[in-house]
Structure formats: structure tokens, C-alpha cells
C-alpha positions in Angstrom: -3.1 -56.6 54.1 -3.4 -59.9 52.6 -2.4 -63.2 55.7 -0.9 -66.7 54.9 -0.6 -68.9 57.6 1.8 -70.5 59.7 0.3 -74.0 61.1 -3.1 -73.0 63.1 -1.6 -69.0 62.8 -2.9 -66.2 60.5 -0.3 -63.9 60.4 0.3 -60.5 57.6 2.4 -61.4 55.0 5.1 -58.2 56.3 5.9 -58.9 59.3 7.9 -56.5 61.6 11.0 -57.7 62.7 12.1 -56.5 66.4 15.8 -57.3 66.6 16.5 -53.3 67.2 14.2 -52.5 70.0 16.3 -52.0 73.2 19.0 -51.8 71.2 19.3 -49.3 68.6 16.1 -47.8 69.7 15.0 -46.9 72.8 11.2 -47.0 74.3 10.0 -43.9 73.0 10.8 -44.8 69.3 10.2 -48.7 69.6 6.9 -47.4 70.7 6.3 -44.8 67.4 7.4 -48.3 65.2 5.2 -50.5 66.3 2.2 -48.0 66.5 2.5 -47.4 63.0 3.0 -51.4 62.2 -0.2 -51.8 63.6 -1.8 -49.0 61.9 -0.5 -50.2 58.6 -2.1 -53.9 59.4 1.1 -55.8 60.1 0.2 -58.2 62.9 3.2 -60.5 62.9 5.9 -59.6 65.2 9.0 -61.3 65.4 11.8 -61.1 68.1 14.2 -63.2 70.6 15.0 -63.3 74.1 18.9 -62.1 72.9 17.5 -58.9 71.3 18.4 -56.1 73.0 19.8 -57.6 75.6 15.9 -58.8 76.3 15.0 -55.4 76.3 13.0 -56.6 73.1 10.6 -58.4 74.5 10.0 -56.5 77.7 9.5 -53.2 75.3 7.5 -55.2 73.4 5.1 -56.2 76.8 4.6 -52.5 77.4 3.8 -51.7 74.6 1.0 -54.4 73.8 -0.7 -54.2 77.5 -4.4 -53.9 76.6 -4.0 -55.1 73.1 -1.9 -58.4 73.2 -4.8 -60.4 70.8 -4.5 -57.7 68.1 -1.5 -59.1 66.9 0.9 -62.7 66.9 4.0 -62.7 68.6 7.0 -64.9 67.9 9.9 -65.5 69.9 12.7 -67.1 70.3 15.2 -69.1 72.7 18.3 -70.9 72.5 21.0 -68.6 71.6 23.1 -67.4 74.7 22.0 -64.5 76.7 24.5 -65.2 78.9 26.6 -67.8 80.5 24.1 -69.9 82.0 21.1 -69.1 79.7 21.3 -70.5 76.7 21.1 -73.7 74.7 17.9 -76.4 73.9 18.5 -78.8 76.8 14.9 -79.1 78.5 14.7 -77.5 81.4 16.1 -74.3 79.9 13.4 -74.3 77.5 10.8 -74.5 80.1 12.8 -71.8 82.2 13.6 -69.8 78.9 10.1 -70.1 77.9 8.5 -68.8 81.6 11.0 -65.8 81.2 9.7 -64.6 78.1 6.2 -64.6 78.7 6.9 -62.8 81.9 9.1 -59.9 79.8 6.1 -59.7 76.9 3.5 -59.7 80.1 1.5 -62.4 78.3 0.0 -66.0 79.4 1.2 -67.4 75.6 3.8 -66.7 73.1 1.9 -68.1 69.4 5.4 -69.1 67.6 8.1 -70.2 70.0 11.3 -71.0 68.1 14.4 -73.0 68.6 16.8 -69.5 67.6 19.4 -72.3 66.0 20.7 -76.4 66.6 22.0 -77.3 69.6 24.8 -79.7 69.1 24.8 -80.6 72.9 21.5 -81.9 72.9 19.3 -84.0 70.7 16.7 -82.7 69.0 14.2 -85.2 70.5 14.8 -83.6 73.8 14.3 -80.4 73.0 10.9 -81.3 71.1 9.6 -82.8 74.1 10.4 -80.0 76.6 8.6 -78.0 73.5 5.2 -80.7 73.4 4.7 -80.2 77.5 4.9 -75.7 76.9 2.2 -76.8 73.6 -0.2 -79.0 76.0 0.2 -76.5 78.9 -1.0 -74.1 76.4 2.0 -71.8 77.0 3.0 -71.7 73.1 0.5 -72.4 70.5 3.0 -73.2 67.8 6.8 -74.3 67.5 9.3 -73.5 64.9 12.9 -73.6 64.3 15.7 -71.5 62.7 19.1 -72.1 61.1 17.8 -75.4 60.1 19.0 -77.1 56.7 17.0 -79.4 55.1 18.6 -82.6 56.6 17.8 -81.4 60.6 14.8 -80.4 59.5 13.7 -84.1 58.4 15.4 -85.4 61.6 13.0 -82.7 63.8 10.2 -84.1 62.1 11.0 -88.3 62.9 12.3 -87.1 66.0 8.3 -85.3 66.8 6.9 -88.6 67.1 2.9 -87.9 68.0 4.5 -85.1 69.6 4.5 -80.9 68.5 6.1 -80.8 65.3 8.1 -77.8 64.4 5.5 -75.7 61.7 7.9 -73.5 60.3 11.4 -72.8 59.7 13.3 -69.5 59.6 16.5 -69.0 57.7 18.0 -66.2 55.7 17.1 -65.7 52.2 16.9 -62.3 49.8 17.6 -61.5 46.2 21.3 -61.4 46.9 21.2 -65.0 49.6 19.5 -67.8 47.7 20.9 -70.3 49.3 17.3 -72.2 50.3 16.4 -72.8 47.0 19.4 -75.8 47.0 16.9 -77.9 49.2 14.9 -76.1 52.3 12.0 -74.4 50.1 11.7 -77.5 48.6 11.7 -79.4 51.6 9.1 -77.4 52.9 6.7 -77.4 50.4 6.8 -81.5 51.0 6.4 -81.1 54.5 3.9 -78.4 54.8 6.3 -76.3 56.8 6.1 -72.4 56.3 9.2 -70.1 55.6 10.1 -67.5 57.1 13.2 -65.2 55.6 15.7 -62.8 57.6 17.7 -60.3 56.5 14.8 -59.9 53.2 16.7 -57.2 52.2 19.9 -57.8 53.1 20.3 -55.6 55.9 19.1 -52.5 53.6 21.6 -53.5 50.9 18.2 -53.9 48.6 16.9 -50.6 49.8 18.5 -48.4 47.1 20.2 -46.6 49.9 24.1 -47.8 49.3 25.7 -47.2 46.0 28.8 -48.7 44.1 31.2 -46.2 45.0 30.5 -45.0 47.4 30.3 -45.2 51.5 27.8 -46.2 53.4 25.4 -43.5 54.6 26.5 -42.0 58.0 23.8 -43.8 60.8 23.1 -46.9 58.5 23.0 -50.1 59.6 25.8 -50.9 57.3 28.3 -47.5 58.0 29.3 -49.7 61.3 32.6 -51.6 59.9 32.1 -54.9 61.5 28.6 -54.8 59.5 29.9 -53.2 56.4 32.8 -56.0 55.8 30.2 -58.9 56.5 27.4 -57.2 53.7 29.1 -54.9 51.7 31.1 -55.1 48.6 31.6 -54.0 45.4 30.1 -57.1 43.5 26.8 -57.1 46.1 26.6 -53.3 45.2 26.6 -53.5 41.7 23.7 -56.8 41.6 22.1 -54.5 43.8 21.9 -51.7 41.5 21.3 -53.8 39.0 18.2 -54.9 40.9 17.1 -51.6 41.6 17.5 -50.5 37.9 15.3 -53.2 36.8 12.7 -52.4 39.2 12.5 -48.7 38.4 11.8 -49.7 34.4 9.4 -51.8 35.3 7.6 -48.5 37.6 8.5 -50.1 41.3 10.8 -49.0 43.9 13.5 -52.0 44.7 12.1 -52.3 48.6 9.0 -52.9 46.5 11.0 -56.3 44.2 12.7 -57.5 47.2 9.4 -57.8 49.0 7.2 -58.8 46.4 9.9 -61.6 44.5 10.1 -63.3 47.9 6.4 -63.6 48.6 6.2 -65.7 45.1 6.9 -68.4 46.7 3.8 -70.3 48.1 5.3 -71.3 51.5 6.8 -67.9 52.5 4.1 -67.2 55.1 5.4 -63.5 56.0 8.5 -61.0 55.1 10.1 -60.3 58.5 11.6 -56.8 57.9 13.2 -54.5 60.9 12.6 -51.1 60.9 14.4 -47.9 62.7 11.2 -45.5 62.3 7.9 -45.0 61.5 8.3 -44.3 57.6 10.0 -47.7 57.4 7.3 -49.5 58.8 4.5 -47.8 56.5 7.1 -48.4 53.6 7.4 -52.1 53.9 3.5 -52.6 54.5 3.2 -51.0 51.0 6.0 -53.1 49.5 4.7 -56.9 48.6 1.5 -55.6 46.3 3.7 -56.6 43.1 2.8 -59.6 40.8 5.9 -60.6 39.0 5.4 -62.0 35.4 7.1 -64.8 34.3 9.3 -62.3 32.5 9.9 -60.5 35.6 11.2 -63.5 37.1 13.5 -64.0 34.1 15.2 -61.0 34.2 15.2 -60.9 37.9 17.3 -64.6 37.0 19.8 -63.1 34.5 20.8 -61.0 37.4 20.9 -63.2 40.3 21.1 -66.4 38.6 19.6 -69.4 40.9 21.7 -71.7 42.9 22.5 -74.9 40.7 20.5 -77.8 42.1 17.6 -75.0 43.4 15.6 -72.7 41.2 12.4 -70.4 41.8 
């Protein structure tokens, strides 16, 4: 599988995204997905200390015991776990930080990132709890998430000599475009490597929900809270739209939403969660497509880009 980098990291350009191990999956089939992610040659693994209740990471521990240099872990901290753990102030990042390499039994996480801003404290704080965990050798790289393009310039003054934050990870798909206004841009002045989630808009760019009809029973999306925040008729028909285009052009649409992403230079890796085996081997086959400048096009006159942004 073909690596970019984020700062000093090589990582595979799919990633595997973690967010449902402890929660909709249990050990035994956590275990089966990231087997086959590592037979397919994805070596990127993104989680958070909030996934599964920080199940995540302590599945993810067990799993890797004997084998924690085959592959590069991210992580993340900041968002609550509970009342008292949460937030960006410094000592929780230390504390938060020691807690997470203790659940993923390892002496270094590679990406440790901020999981979103923390209005309660400045960002220069937080950076400099971050530069001691770098010079202890406890993380090797920082990054941030839910960043726009203004915090992200602020991060960067606020650095100093200090660790600066090497990549930033926000949502983006086919059907969310919203960091072509300013953050891809932003990024490629800065040097900074992107990282999207929800790629395929939690499975909406799958092929597996059609207009008209419900969601499939056991889907991510046949849960109502998740159906009324992704689904509806308009995302359903772009998305068939999508998946029409790719089929004349000989592609599955798993295969465009991977491969239209990865166009852009500073998209280091496609972070994509996965419920079983099949899944896994699926996405690792998915970003091998070289989209003309025709492709492109027509991929446009469906989606159009955001005014101000563009591909």
C-alpha cells in the first residue's frame, strides 16, 4: 500500500479508524478487524481515549502486545470521559496522556491529538504541556482536530520554538466539503497534513442506503438519532448520483470516495471505521483510482465546490 507522511510519520494512506471497538464490537471481533487491517497493509490506526468508553485503546493494547512497532498509533485527548477528565488545561494533558499509554501498554503514542478547542484554556498552554510529553519522548508527534483555519494559525504563533501541531483532522467527504473554504489551503502553506473523518459519510457513500428507502436493519445509520443527523432525501439522491457515476466509469463508489479524497496532496491517510473483516480488506482496496481531470469535473457537477474553496 502506497504511505504519505505526517511530520517525521510514515503512515498507509487507509487508515483504520477505531471509534467502534469496545463499543459496537466487542474483543473477539475488534481482534478479527484489526488482524485483517494488518494483513491488508494498513499501518495507521486512529482512536481516542472517549471511544468505547476507553475500551478502544485498551483493546487496542492487547491486541498489539508483541507487535506495537508494526504499526503507528494515534490518539486522542480532550473531549470528556467524564466529569473530571476532560479538557486541554496542562496537567490533564500530562495525566490524560500517562493514561493512554498505560491502556495501549505502550511507552509512546506517535500522533497525540488535541480531540477539539478548549475555550477554557489557551492554546499556548496546552502546546506547552504537549512540547514537555514530545521532549520526554512520550509522543513523537502532535496534532489537532476540529480546528478551522484561523486556530490553526494561532496554534502555530502560539508554538513558539516549541512542538508545533503537524496535522489537523476535521471532517471532509464527497457530500462535506466544507475544508476546501480555507483549511486545505491553509495547510498546504503550512506544511500541515489532513486527515478526514467520516470519508464516507458514515457509510452514506457506501452504496448501501437508497432514496426511498430505510436504512438497512444493523447499519450504522438504521439508529434514529444517527439517521436524522446523516440521512435525507437530498444526501441520498447526490449519493446515488455518485455511485452511478462511478459504476460508468468501472469503480465501485467506496472505491471514488476513497480515491477523490486522496487527490489532494496533503491528505496524508483515509481514516475509515470498519465493523468486520470484509470492510477492512474492502477499504485497503479502495484508493488505487487516478481521477482524470474529467473525472473531477463531473464529480463537480454533482457536488459542486464550496464558493471561496475548490479542488
Amino acid at each position: 500500500m502506497d504511505t504519505r507522511r505526517i511530520g517525521s510519520l510514515e503512515v498507509s494512506v487507509v487508515g483504520l479508524g477505531c471509534n467502534n471497538f469496545g463499543g459496537r464490537l466487542d474483543l473477539a471481533r475488534t481482534t478479527a478487524v484489526v488482524e485483517a487491517a494488518l494483513e491488508a497493509g494498513i499501518t495507521f490506526l486512529d482512536t481516542a481515549d472517549t471511544y468505547g468508553g476507553t475500551k478502544s485503546e485498551e483493546f487496542l493494547g492487547r491486541i498489539l502486545a508483541g507487535r506495537r512497532d508494526r504499526v503507528v498509533i494515534a490518539t486522542k485527548f480532550g473531549m470528556a470521559i467524564d466529569e473530571h477528565r476532560k479538557g486541554a488545561k496542562p496537567a490533564y494533558v500530562k495525566r490524560a496522556c500517562e493514561d493512554s499509554l498505560r491502556r495501549l501498554r505502550t511507552d509512546h503514542i506517535d500522533l497525540y491529538q488535541l480531540h477539539r478547542p478548549d475555550a477554557e484554556t489557551p492554546i499556548a498552554d496546552t502546546l506547552g504541556a504537549l512540547d514537555e510529553l514530545a521532549r520526554a519522548g512520550k509522543v513523537r508527534e502532535i496534532g489537532c482536530s476540529f480546528f478551522d483555519a484561523a486556530q490553526l494559525r494561532e496554534a502555530r504563533r502560539a508554538a513558539g520554538q516549541g512542538a508545533r501541531f503537524v496535522s489537523v483532522q476535521n471532517e471532509y467527504s464527497l457530500l462535506v466539503r466544507e475544508p476546501e473554504r480555507e483549511v486545505l489551503a491553509e495547510c498546504e502553506r503550512e506544511g500541515l497534513a489532513f486527515l478526514p473523518y467520516f470519508p464516507l459519510a458514515s457509510g452514506l457513500l457506501t452504496g448501501k442506503y437508497k432514496p426511498g428507502r430505510p436504512a438497512p436493519p444493523g447499519t450504522r445509520l438504521s439508529n434514529p438519532d444517527s439517521a436524522q443527523r446523516f440521512l435525507s432525501e437530498r444526501r441520498l439522491e447526490t449519493a446515488a448520483a455518485l455511485e452511478e457515476f462511478a459504476r460508468s466509469r468501472g469503480h465501485a463508489p467506496l472505491e471514488l470516495a476513497f480515491s477523490w479524497l486522496l487527490r489532494h496532496g496533503v491528505l496524508a491517510s483515509v481514516i475509515a471505521g470498519a465493523t468486520s473483516p470484509e470492510q477492512v480488506r474492502a477499504n485497503a482496496r479502495a484508493a488505487g483510482w487516478r481521477l482524470t481531470a474529467d473525472d473531477l469535473a463531473r464529480v463537480d457537477a454533482i457536488v459542486p465546490p464550496l464558493a471561496g474553496g475548490g479542488a
